[in-house]
N, C-alpha and C positions, 0 to 999 in steps of 0.2 A: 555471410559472415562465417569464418572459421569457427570451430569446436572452443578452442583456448581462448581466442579473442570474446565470443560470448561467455565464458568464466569469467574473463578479468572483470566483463559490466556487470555481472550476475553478484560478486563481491560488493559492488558499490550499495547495495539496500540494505546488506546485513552489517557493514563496517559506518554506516549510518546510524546502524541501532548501536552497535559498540563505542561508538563516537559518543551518542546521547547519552548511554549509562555512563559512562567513566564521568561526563561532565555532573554527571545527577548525583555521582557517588562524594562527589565533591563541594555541593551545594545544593542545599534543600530547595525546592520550588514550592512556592505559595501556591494558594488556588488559582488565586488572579492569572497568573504566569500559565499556570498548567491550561486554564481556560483557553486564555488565549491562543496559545501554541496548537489547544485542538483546534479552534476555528484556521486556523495557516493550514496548517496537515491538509482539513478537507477543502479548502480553497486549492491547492496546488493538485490534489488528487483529481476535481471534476479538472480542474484545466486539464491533466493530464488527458481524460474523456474526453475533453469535449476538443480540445486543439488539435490534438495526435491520435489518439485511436478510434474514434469516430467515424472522422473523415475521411483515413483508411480504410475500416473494414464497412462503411456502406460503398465500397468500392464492388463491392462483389455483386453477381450474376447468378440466380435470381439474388433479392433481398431479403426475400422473405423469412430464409433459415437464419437471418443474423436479429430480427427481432426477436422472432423464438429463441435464440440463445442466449440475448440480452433477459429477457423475460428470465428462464429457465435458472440464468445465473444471480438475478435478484433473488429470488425464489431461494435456490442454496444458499445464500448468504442466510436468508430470514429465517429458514430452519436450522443452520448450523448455530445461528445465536440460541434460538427457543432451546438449543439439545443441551448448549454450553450453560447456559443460565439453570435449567434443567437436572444436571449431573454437578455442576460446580457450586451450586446456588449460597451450601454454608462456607465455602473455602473461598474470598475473594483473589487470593495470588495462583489459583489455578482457572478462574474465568478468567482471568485478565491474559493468563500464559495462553490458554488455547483461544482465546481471540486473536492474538497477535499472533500465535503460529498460522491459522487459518489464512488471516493476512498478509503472510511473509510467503506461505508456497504458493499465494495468488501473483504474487508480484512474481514469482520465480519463473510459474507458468508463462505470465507477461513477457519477460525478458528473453526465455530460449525462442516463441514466437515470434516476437519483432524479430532477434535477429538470423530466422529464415526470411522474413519479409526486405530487409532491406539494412544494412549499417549506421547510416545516418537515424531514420527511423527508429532504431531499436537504443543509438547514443542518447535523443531526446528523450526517448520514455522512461530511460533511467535515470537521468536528470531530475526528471518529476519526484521518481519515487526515492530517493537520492534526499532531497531537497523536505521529503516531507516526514522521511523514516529516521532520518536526525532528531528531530524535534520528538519524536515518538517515542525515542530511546530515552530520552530525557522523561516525559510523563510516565514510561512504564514504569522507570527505576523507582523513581518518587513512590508511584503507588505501591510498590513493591516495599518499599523500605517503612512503609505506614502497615505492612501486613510485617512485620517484622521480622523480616527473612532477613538471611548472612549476608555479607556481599560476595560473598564465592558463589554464593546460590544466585543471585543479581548477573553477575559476571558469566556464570556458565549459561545462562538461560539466553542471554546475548547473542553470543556465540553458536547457541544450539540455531538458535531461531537466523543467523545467517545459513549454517549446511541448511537450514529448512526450505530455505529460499534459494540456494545452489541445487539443492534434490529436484524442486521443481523446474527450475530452469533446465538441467538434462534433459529431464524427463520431456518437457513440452517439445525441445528443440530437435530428440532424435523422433519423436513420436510423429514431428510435421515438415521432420526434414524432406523427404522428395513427396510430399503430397503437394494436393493443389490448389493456391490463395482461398478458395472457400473456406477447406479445411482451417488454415490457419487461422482464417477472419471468425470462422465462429468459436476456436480456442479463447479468441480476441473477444468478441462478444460476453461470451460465457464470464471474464474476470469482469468488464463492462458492467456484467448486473449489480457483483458482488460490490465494486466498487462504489456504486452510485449509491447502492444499500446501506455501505460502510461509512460514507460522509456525511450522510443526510440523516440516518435512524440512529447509526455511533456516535462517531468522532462529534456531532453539534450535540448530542443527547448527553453526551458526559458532561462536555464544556457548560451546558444550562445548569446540567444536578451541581455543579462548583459554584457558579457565580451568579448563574442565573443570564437572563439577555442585558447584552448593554451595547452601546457604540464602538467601542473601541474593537470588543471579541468578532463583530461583525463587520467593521471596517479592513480587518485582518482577513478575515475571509475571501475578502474581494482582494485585497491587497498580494495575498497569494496566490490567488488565482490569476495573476495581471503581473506579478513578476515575471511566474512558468510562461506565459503565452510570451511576455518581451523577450523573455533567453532563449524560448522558440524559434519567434520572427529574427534574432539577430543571428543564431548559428545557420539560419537558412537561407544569409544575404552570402 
């Protein structure tokens, strides 16, 4: 995949967060709402794992370096929260900023990688993160606007956090452009950890402190996990 063509999908995860605030700036979200929304986000996310980038990078020869890297990138994820909880602890609208920045140069990494890997490959994965960085924008704003910040500050943070997400996309795409599938699969691996970290100890750990467990937050769960794989299987026929 071309340099420009990987910009145009690299846009798509941060014009998702833009999409959520604008809608957020326009209507308040309940907890109920925000719950939910987190359990969809990390449904859509492991599908994004387990359907597309998975299957992919245990493509590679040996296997062994892509465990290590899946390991390696849970591991960073769980220290970059410990630092943020850490340094942010009394200001809630700057944990909340630099998680989602953490998140968005992860996905950026995601995206210049896929598309050295393949065009098709690299349209799905953004699809995923597409589909679950919408809803996200919506929850940040909300929580944003409960910490009582401007909506200029809302709006620019938006914004900031898509270049954050086009920086890493360069970044990853010149850095594995003529190397060799390992290489890329364990860039692949390495967001793998962070992400698997992000759905399961994040995104359902917030959704419980809101509402607590119930049917619905967890039928959502599955339920986006099981769109991503249907819009998978049908761009694939």
């Amino acid at each position: 995949m071309g340099f420009l063509q990987m910009l145009g999908l690299a846009v798509l995860p941060g014009l998702g967060i833009l999409i959520g605030t604008l809608i957020s700036e326009k209507k308040n979200l309940s907890d109920r709402v925000s719950a939910a929304a987190l359990h969809w986000i990390a449904g859509t996310m492991l599908a994004v794992v387990g359907v597309e980038i998975l299957p992919e990078v245990l493509k590679a020869q040996p296997s062994w370096p892509i465990l290590i890297a899946v390991l390696i990138g849970g591991f960073l994820a769980i220290g970059s929260d410990r630092l943020i909880d850490r340094f942010t602890s009394e200001n809630g609208k700057w944990t909340i900023l630099f998680a989602v920045a953490v998140d968005m140069f992860a996905d950026g990494i995601t995206i210049g990688v896929s598309a050295n890997i393949s065009p098709n490959f690299a349209l799905l994965v953004v699809l995923g993160l597409f589909i679950g960085d919408t809803p996200e924008g919506l929850i940040n704003t909300s929580s944003f606007k409960k910490q009582d910040t401007s909506r200029k500050f809302r709006v620019l943070v938006a914004v900031l956090l898509g270049f954050l997400c086009l920086a890493g996309a360069v970044t990853s795409y010149w850095l594995t452009k003529n190397q060799s599938d390992l290489v890329k699969y364990l860039f692949l691996a390495l967001t793998t950890g962070m992400y698997i970290q992000a759905a399961v100890e994040d995104l359902i750990e917030r959704s419980h402190a809101k509402t607590g467990k119930n049917t619905l937050n967890q039928s959502l769960l599955i339920v986006g996990f099981t769109v991503y794989m249907a819009g998978s299987l049908f761009l694939k026929q």
